[in-house]
Backbone as CSV, one residue per row, in Angstrom:
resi,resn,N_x,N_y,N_z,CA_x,CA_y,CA_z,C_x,C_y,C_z
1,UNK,-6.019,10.108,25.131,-6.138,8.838,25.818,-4.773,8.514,26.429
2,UNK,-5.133,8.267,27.591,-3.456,7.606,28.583,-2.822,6.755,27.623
3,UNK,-1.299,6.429,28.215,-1.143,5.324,27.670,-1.633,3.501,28.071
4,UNK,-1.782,3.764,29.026,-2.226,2.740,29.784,-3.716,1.923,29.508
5,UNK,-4.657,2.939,28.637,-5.890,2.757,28.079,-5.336,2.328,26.464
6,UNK,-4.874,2.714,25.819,-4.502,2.659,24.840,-4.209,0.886,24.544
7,UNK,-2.854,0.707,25.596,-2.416,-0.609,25.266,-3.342,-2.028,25.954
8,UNK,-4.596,-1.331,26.661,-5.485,-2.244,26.472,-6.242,-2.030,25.709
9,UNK,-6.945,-1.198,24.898,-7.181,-1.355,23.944,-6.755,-2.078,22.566
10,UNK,-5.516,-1.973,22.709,-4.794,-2.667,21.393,-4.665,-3.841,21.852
11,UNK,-4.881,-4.623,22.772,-4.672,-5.852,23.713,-5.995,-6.529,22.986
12,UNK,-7.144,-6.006,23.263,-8.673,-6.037,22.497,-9.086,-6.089,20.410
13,UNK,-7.498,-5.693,20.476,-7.327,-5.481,18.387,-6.646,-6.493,18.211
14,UNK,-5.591,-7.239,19.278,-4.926,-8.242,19.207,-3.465,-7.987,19.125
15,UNK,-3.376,-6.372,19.021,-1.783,-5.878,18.927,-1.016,-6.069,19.750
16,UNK,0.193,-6.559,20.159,0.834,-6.754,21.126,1.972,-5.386,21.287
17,UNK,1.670,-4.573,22.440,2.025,-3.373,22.514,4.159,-3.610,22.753
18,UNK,4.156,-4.120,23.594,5.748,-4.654,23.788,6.604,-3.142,24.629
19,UNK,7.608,-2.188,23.799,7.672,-1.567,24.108,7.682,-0.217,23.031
20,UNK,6.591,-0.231,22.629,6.469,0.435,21.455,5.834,2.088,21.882
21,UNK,6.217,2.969,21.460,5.799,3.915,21.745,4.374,4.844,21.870
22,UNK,4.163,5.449,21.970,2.533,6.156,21.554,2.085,5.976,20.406
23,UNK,2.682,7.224,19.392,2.253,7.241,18.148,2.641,5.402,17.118
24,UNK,3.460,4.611,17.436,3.460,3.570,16.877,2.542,2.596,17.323
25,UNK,2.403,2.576,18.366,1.036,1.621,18.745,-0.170,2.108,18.211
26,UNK,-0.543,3.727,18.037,-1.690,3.786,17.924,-1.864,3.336,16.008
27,UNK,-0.965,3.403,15.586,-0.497,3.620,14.089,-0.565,1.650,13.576
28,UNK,-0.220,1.105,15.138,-0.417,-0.193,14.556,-1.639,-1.035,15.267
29,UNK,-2.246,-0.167,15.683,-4.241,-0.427,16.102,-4.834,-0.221,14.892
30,UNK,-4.425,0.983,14.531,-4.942,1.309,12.924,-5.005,0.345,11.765
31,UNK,-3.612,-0.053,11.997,-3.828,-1.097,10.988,-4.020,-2.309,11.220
32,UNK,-4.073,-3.291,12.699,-5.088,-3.958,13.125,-6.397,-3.659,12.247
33,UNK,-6.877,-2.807,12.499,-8.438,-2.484,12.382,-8.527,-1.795,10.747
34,UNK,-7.746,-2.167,10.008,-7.589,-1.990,8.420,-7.972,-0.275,8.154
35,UNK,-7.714,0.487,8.873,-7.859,2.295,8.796,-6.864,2.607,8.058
36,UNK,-6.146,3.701,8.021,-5.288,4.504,7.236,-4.321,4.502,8.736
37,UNK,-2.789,4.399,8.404,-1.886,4.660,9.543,-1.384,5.762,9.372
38,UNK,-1.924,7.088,10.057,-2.208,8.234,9.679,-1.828,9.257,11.036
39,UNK,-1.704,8.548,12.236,-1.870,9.439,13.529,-0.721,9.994,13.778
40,UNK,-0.772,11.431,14.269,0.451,12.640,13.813,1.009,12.326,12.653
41,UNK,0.554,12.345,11.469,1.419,12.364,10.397,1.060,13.876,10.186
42,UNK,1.450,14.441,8.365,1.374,15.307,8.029,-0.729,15.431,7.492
43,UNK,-0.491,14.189,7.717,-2.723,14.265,7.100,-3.143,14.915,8.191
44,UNK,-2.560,14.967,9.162,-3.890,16.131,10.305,-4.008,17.054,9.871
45,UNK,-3.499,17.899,9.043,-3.873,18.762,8.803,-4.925,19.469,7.627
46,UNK,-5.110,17.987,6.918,-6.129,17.995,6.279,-7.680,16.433,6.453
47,UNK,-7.311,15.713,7.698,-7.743,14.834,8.002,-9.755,14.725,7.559
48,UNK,-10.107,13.774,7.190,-11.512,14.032,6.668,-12.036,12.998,7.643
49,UNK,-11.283,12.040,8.490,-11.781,10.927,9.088,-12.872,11.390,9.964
50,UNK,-14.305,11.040,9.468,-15.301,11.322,10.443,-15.509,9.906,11.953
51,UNK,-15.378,10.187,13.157,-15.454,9.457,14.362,-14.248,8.957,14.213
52,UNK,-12.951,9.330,14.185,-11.836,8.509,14.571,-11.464,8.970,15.830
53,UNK,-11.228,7.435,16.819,-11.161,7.517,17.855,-10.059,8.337,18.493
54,UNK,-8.708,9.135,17.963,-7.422,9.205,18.030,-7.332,10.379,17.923
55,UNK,-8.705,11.369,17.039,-8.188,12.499,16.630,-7.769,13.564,17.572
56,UNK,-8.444,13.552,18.617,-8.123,14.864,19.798,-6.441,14.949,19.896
57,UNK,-6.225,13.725,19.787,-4.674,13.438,20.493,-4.079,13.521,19.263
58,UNK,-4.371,13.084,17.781,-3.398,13.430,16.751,-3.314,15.058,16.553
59,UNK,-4.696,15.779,17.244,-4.369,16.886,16.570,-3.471,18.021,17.412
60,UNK,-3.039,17.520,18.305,-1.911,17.613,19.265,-1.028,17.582,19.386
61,UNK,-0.391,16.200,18.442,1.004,15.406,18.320,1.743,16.275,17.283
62,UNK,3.141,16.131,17.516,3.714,17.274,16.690,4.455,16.455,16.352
């Protein structure tokens, strides 16, 4: 997901994006939305989250 989709999305969670980076915005949508703040961490590689919206792109992030 762009970034540009992203920070309206989090606009919609109530997060106020500011100038916060990728992985921290998406990390603080997450926890908006009470999930695990988990995106590119070391859990992708064992991630069980079934339909999380983020995963294509966490499983990417290095």
């Amino acid at each position: 997901m762009k970034m540009i989709q992203i920070k309206k999305y989090a606009g919609k969670k109530g997060v106020h994006s500011g100038k916060m980076k990728k992985a921290e915005l998406i990390r603080a949508i997450q926890a908006a939305e009470g999930n695990p703040t988990c995106y590119g961490s070391e859990r992708k590689s064992y991630c069980q989250e079934a339909n999380c919206l983020w995963e294509s792109d966490c499983q990417k992030e290095s």
